[in-house]
C-alpha positions, 0 to 999 in steps of 0.5 A: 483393812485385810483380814487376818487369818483363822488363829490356831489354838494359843496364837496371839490374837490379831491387835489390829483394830478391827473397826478401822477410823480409816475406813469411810464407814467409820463416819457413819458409825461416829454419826449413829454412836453419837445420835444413840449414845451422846445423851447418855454421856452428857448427862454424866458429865453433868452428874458430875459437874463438869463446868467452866475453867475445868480441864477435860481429856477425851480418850480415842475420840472418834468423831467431834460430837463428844469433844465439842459438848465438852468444850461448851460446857468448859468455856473459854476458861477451859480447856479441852484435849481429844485424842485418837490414833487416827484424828482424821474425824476430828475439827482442829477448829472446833475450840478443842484441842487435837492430838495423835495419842496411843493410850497404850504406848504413850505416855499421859499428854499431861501428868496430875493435871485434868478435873476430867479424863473421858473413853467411851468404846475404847478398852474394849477393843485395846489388849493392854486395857490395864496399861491404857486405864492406869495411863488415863488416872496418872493423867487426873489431878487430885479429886478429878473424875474419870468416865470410862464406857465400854460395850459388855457384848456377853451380857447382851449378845443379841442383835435382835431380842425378838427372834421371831423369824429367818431375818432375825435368826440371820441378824443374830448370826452375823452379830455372832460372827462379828463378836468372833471376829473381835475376839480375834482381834483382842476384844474383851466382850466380858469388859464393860461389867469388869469397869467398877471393880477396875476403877477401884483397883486403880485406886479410885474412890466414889465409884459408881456405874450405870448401863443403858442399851437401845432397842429399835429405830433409825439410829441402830439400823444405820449403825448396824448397816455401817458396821456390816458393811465396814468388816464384810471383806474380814467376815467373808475371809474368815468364812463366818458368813457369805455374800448372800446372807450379808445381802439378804440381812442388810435388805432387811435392815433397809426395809425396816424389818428388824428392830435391832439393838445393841450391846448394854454400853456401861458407863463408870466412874470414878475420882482420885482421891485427894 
């Protein structure tokens, strides 16, 4: 992907997505996103009672991990949907169904018909958030949930809490650049904590939220390398980093140096009435 250009003040923000399902790097983000966070969403599909026979949409799916839970937990009675801009991550044989879907520009694949409709780390990085929610609740039938987790990057900015060190000062200074790279692009940074009241503004009811982040290990490391290296060409393009410090920060996250960590991923949910 090519970078875009520094926005002068009150330009439209660059709508490219900046982490690119493309990219081979995508892979390896599904892989460690799915090893920090696929726990913490299956357990929210059993607070709410996801179970055989039901209907589930999962909103720019990415990788297979989530669509796959789902269609376990569904059954052969169920039935399952995953969706993406670019499905290319997906297993058409995986017993779920695939779909090239835009949650912004197209309209529900079905409307008042699944008990469940799922987006982890979507709206986070889609401009029209408004127009992309109000598509997933059309899709709900009555008294089916909606689950929407988002990453609330404001609330905790910081790649390392411990800044103990130049490595960990640098690590917190490309998280830096890499924030302002998605602002760029039309990333809400804030969105995460906005969820609760956004689901009540769609006309949800039952809502409630959780949050979680995870602090060292194997699974942000790799994260963190996969990511750096998947937007280095747009950092160095924007002149937000240089190639040494890219190198010396990814050498001290293969050696192990840094116990990185993430933005708090907010998970809400939601059920329309009736």
């Amino acid at each position: 992907m090519s970078s875009s250009s520094r926005r002068t003040p009150g330009s439209a923000p660059d709508q490219r997505y900046l982490l690119d399902n493309a990219r081979v790097e995508a892979g390896e983000r599904f892989t460690w996103l799915a090893e920090l966070f696929d726990g913490v969403t299956r357990g929210h599909f059993d607070r709410l009672g996801v179970r055989a026979g039901w209907r589930c949409w999962e909103v720019g799916a990415g990788g297979p991990g989530i669509p796959q839970a789902l269609a376990t937990a569904v059954g052969p009675t169920g039935h399952v949907l995953a969706t993406d801009l670019d499905p290319a991550w997906l297993d058409p044989h995986g017993g779920y169904e695939v779909l090239r879907h835009d949650v912004v520009a197209d309209p529900p694949p079905q409307m008042g018909a699944f008990d469940l409709v799922h987006a982890r780390l979507v709206l986070v990085h889609v401009p029209d958030r408004a127009r992309a929610l109000a598509t997933m609740v059309a899709a709900l039938r009555p008294g089916g949930w909606l689950l929407v987790e988002d990453a609330d990057t404001e609330l905790q900015p910081l790649a390392c809490l411990d800044e103990v060190g130049p490595a960990q000062q640098r690590a917190n200074r490309l998280r830096r650049a890499v924030r302002e790279l998605m602002t760029r692009r039309g990333a809400d940074l804030r969105y995460g904590r906005t969820l609760p009241r956004a689901l009540r503004a769609a006309g949800l009811v039952d809502v409630c939220a959780a949050g979680c982040f995870p602090v060292g290990g194997v699974a942000c490391d790799r994260l963190e390398t996969a990511t750096v290296r998947m937007v280095r060409a747009e950092l160095l393009a924007a002149g937000l980093a240089d190639d040494a410090e890219i190198d010396a920060h990814l050498a001290a996250v293969d050696a192990g140096e840094l116990d990185l960590t993430l933005a708090p991923l907010i998970s809400a949910w939601g059920r329309r009435p009736g």
